[in-house]
Legacy VTK file of the C-alpha trace (Angstrom):
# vtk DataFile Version 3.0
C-alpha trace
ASCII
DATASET POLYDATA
POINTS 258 float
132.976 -99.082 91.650
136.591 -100.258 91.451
138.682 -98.861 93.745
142.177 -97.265 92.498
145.290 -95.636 93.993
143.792 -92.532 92.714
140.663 -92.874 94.558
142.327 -93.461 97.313
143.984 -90.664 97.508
141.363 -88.281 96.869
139.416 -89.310 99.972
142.810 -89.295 101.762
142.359 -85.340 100.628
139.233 -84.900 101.741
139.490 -86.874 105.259
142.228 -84.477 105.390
140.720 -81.542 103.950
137.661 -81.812 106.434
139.887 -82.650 109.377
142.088 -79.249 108.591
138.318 -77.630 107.839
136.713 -79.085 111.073
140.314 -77.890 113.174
140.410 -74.328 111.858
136.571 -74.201 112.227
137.350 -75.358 116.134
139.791 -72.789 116.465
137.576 -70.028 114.991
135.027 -70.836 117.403
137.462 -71.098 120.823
138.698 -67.678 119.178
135.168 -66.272 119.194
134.445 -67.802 122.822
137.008 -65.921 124.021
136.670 -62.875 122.511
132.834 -63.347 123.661
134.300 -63.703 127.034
136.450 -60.998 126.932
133.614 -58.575 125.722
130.915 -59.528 127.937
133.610 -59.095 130.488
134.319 -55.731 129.796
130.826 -55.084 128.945
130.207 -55.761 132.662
133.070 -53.803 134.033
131.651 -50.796 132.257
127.894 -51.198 133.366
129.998 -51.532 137.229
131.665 -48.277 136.370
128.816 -46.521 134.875
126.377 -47.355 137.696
129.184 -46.371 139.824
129.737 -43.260 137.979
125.911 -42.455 138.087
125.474 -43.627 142.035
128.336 -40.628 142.530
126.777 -38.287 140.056
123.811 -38.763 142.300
125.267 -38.119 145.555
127.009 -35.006 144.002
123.696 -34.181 142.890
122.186 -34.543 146.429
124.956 -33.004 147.989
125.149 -30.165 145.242
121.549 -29.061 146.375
122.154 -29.693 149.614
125.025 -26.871 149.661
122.711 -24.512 147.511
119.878 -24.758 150.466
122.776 -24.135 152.971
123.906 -21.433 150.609
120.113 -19.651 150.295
119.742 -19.856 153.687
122.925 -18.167 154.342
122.889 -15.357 151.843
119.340 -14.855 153.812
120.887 -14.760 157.133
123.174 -12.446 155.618
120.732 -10.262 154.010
118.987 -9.993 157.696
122.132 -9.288 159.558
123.247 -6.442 157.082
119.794 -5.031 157.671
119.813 -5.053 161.064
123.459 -3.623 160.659
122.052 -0.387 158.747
118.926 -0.335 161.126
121.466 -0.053 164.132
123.733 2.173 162.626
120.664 4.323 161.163
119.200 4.196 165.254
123.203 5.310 166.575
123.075 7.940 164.189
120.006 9.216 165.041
121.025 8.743 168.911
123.799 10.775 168.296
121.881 13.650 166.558
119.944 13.379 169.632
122.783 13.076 172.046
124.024 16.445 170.061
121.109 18.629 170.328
121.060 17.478 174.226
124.633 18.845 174.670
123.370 21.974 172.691
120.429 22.470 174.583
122.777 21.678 178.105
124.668 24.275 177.144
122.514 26.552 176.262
120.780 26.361 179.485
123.976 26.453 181.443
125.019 29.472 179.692
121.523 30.824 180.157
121.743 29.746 183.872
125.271 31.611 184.233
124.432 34.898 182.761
121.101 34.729 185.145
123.675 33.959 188.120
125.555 37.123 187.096
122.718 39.600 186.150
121.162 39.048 189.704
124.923 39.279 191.005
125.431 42.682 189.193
121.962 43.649 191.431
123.272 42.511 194.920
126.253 44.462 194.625
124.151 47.317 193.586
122.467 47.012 197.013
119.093 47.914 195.453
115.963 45.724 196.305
113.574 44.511 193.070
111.154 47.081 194.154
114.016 49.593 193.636
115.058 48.156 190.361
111.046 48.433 188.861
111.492 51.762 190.057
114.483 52.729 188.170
113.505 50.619 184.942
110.458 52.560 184.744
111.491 56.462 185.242
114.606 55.727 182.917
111.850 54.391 180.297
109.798 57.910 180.854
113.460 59.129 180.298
114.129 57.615 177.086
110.275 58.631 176.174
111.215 61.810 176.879
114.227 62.101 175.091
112.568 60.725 172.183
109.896 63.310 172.158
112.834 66.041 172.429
114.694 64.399 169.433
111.113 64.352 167.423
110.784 68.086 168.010
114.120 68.566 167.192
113.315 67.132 164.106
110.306 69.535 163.284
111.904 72.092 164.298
114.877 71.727 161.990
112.532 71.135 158.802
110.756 74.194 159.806
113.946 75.792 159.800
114.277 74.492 156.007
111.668 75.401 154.805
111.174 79.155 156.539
114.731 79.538 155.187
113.776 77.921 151.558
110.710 80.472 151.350
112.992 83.426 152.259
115.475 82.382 150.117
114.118 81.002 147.312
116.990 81.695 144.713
119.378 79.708 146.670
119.976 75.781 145.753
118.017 74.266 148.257
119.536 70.651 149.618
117.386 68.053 150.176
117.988 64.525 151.911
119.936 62.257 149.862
118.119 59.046 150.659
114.197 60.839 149.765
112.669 59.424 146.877
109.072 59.893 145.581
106.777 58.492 142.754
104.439 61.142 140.748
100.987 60.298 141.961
99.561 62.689 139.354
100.407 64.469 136.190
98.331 67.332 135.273
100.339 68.003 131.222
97.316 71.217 131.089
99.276 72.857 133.708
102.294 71.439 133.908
102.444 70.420 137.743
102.363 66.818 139.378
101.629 65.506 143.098
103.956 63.398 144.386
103.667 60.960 147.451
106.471 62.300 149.976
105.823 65.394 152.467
107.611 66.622 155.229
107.497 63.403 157.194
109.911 62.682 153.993
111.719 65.108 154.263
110.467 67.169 151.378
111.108 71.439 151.135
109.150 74.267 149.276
111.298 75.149 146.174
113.073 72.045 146.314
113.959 70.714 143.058
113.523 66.971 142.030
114.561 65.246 138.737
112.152 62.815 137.323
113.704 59.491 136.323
112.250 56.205 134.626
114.262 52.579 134.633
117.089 55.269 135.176
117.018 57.680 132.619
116.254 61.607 133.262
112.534 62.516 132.244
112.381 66.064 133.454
112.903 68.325 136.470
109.970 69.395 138.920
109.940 72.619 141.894
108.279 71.873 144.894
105.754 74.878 145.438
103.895 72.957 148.164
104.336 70.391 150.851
101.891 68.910 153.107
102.862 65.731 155.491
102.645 63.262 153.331
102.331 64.910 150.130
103.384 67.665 147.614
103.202 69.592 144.800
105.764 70.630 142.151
105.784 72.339 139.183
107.601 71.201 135.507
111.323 72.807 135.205
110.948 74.313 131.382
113.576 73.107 128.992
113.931 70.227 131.255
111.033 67.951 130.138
113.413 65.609 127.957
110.335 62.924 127.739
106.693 62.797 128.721
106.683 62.411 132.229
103.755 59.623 133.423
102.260 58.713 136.547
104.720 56.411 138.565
108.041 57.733 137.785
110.364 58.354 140.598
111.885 61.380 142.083
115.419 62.150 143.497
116.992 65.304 144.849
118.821 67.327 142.324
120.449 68.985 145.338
121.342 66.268 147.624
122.482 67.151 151.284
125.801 65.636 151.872
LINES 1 259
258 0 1 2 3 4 5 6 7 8 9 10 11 12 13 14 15 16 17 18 19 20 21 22 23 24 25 26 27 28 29 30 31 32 33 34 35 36 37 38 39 40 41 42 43 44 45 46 47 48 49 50 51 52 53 54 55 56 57 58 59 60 61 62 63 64 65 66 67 68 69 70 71 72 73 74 75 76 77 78 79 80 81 82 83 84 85 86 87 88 89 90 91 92 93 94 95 96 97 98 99 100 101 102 103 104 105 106 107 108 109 110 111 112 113 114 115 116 117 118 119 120 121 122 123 124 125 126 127 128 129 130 131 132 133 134 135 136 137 138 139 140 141 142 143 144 145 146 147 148 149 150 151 152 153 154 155 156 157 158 159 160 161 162 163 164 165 166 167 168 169 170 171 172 173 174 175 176 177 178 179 180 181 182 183 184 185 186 187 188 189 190 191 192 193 194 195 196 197 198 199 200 201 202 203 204 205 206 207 208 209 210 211 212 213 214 215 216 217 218 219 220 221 222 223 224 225 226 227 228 229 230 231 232 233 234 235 236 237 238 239 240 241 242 243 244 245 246 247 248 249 250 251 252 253 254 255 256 257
């Protein structure tokens, strides 16, 4: 093959071509390198910083559950101190309940002790002896017996008194005690008469006249005819019987004594 300018410059071109090729290839790569370098660099920086981050998430870790141990242990010492708080304020409340009957009791029995000191003072200056003072404790007893007794005759006598002057008398009102109240034991509706359960002891009088009443409404009107102690008869009021009068209604005085 003959060899011409032209040829001659094409393989100038290419030589020069491949040279530029082969330089900017040479370049690329030293570009690469680097960038390489630069990457595996920082790749190793950040595997430093994230086993360093990870070696100090582990210590915070460790130290993290060694504060929550601390922590449970002292929120149970805490726990056991405000128990034994309440136990030994529960125990000084109690000792001072205690403490306060004590002082109660103390001065009880000082005030006890006292008014012995003066009762047996109030016998020295009588200048009587025990014996005397059993003496005189037992006639004024048989005294107050006495005077009892008189009273309790006193008594009978006066409702004899009554009722003498209610049978002598027996037109005139006659006043029984205010506070007497009876029930009707019996009703007899043949002849019109019932028993009732108060007497004398009661209070009761012949003629006395009693109005029957039931959860406080007026029944009817009864006459006492006869009394016994504990007992008595009375006869139905006519034009008084304003209901049927029944076993267990109550009597009051239609005369009461003032």
């Amino acid at each position: 093959m003959k060899t011409t300018p032209t040829n001659i410059l094409l393989r100038t071109g290419l030589i020069i071509a491949l040279g530029c090729g082969l330089a900017v290839g040479t370049l690329n790569v030293i570009k690469v390198k680097g960038k390489i370098t630069r990457l595996q660099s920082d790749l190793s920086r950040q595997m430093a910083a994230r086993d360093a981050a990870e070696g100090t998430l582990a210590n915070t870790r460790r130290d993290l559950g060694t504060a929550l141990s601390t922590l449970k242990q002292t929120r149970g010492m805490l726990e056991t101190t405000t128990l034994q708080k309440e136990q030994a304020q529960a125990e000084a409340k109690n000792n001072g309940e205690r403490l306060q009957v004590v002082n109660q009791n103390l001065d009880q029995t000082t005030g006890e002790r006292d008014d012995a000191r003066a009762y047996l003072e109030r016998y020295r200056l009588s200048g009587m002896e025990p014996e005397d003072v059993l003496n005189a404790g037992r006639e004024l007893k048989k005294l107050r017996t006495a005077i009892t007794s008189v009273h309790e005759e006193n008594g009978v006598l006066a409702m004899r008194v009554k009722q003498l002057e209610a049978r002598l008398t027996p037109l005139c009102e006659v006043t029984l005690p205010a506070q007497l109240k009876g029930k009707i034991l019996v009703y007899d509706p043949k002849w019109a008469f019932v028993v009732l359960d108060a007497g004398t002891k009661e209070g009761m009088l012949t003629n006395g006249e009693l109005l029957v009443m039931r959860s406080g409404k007026l029944v009817g009107k009864v006459k006492v005819s006869q009394v016994q102690d504990d007992r008595s008869i009375a006869n139905l009021i006519p034009g008084w019987q304003l209901g049927e009068v029944s076993e267990g209604d109550v009597v009051i005085p239609a005369h009461p004594s003032s």
